[in-house]
C-alpha positions as CSV (number, residue, x, y, z in Angstrom):
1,X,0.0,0.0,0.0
2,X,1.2,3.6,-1.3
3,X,1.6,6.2,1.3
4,X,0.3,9.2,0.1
5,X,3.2,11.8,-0.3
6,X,2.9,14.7,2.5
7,X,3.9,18.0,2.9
8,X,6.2,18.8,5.7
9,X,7.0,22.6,6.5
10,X,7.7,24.9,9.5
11,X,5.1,27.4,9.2
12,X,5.7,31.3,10.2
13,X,3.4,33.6,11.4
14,X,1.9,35.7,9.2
15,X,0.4,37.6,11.8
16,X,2.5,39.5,15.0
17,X,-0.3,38.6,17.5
18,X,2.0,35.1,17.8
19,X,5.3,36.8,17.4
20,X,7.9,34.6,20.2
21,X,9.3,37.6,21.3
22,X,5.9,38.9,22.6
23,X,6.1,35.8,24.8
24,X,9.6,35.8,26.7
25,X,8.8,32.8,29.1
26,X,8.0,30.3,26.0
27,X,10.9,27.7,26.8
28,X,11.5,24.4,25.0
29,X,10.7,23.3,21.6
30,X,8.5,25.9,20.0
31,X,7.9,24.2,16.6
32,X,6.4,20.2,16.7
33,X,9.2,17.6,16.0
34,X,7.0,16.0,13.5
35,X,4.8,18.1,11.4
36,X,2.9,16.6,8.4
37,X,0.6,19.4,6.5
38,X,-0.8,20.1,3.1
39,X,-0.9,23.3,1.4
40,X,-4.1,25.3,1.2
41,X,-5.6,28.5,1.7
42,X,-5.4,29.4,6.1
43,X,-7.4,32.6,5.8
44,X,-9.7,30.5,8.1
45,X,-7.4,30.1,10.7
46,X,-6.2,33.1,10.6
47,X,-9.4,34.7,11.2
48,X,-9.8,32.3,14.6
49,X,-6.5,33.5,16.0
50,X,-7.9,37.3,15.5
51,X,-11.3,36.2,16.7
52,X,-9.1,35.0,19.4
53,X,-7.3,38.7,19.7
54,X,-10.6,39.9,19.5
55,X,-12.2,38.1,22.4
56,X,-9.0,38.8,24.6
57,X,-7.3,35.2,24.4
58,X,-4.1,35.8,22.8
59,X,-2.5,32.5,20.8
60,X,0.4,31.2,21.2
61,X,2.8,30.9,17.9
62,X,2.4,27.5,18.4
63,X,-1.3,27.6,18.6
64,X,-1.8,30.2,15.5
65,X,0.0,27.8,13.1
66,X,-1.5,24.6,14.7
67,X,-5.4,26.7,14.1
68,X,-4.2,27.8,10.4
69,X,-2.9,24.4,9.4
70,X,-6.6,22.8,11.0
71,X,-8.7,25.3,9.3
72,X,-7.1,25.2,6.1
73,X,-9.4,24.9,3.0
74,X,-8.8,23.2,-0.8
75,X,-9.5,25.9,-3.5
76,X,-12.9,23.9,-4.5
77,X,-13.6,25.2,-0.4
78,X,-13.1,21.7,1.4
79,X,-10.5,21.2,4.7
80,X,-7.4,20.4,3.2
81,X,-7.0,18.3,6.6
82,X,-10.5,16.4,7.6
83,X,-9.2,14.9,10.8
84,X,-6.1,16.4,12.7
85,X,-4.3,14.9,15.6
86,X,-2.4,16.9,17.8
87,X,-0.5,15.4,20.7
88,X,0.8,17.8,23.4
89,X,1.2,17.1,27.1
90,X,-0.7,18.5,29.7
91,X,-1.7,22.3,30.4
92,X,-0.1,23.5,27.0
93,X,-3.3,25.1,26.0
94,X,-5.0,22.7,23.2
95,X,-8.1,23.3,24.9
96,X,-7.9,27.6,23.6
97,X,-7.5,26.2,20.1
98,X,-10.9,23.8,20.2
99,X,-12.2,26.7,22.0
100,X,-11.3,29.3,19.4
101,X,-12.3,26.9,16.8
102,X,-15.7,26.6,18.2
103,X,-16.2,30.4,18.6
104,X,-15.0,30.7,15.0
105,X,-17.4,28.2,13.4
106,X,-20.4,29.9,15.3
107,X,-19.8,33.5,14.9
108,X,-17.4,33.7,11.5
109,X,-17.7,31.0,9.4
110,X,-21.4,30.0,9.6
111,X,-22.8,31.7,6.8
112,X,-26.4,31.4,5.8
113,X,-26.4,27.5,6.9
114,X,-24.4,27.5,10.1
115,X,-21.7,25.2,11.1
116,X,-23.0,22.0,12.9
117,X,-20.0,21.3,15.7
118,X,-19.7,18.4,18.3
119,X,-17.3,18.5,20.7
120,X,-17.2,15.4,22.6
121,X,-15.1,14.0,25.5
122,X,-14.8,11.0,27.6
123,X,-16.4,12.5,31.1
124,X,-18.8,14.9,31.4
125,X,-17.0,17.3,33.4
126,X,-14.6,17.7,30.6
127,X,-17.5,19.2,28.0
128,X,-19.2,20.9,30.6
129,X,-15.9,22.6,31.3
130,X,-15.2,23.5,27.6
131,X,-18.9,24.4,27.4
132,X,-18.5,26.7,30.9
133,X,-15.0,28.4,29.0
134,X,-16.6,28.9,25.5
135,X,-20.0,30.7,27.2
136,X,-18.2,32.5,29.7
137,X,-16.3,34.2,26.4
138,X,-19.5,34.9,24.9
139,X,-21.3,35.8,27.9
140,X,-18.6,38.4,28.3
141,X,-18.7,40.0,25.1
142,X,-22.3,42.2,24.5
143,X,-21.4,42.1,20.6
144,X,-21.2,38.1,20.8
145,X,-24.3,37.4,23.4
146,X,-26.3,39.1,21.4
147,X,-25.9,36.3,18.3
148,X,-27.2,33.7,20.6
149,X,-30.5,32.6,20.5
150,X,-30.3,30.0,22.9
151,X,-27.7,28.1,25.2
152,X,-28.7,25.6,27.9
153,X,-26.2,22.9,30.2
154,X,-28.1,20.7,31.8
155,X,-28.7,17.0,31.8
156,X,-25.2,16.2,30.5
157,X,-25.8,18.2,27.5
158,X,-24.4,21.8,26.4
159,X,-26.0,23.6,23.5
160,X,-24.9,26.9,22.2
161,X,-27.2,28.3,19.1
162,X,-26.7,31.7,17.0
163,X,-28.8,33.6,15.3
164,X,-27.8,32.7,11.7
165,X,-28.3,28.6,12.8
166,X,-24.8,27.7,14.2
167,X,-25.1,25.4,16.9
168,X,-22.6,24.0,19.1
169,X,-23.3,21.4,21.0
170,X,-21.3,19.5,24.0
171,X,-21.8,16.0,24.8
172,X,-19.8,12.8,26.2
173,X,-18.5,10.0,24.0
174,X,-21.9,7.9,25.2
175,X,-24.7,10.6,24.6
């Protein structure tokens, strides 16, 4: 079986919201040791890491070139990447980037359809956690609250809806 060829680059900021110098106590390895990507258009991603400005949650460098690579799009408008996989050890901050890529799917990219997003975990607490981060952002923010038409948590269920039919919702692996 053929391998399908990959792309492997270091990617640079295009934008100085992720600049490393405006983070002086970044230590260790700032790039990942293995990278596989394919080209495609990340104006996507870049518009999560300054929704992420916006919203007062500054990425990483580490986190604005993992979002672009994610959000990346084929020029017929598909993900270049349908399923990533990022390993990174504990209290890095991968929960900002699903965060920042729920809040970008309900508010930026949901057009006249609306994105459909699931995030799911293992436990219960865990959504209801990411749920409790991602509302607390909106909640926060007049100019986002006022987009949502509904959001409940109850029941082991979380459900964030906008006004142009983006939901969000926030389940466990068994609901």
């Amino acid at each position: 079986m053929r391998r399908p060829e990959t792309v492997t680059t270091q990617t640079v900021s295009r934008d100085s919201d992720a600049s490393v110098s405006e983070w002086p106590r970044l230590t260790g390895r700032q790039e990942p040791h293995f990278l596989s990507e394919w080209p495609g258009d990340d104006a996507d991603g870049v518009k999560a890491v300054e929704l992420g400005r916006r919203v007062g949650k500054r990425s990483m460098p580490w986190q604005a070139s993992m979002l672009r690579a994610w959000m990346r799009r084929r020029p017929d408008g598909l993900w270049v990447h349908r399923n990533c996989v990022t390993i990174i050890s504990r209290q890095n901050g991968k929960t900002l980037l699903v965060i920042l890529r729920i809040l970008v799917g309900l508010f930026v990219l949901n057009g006249r359809r609306g994105e459909r997003i699931v995030y799911s975990a293992q436990r219960w607490a865990t959504s209801e956690d990411v749920y409790k981060r991602t509302w607390a952002i909106i909640e926060a923010r007049a100019w986002l609250r006022r987009r949502v038409v509904t959001h409940t948590c109850s029941g082991g269920r979380g459900l964030i809806e906008t006004d142009r039919g983006a939901r969000a919702a926030f389940v466990t692996r068994s609901a």
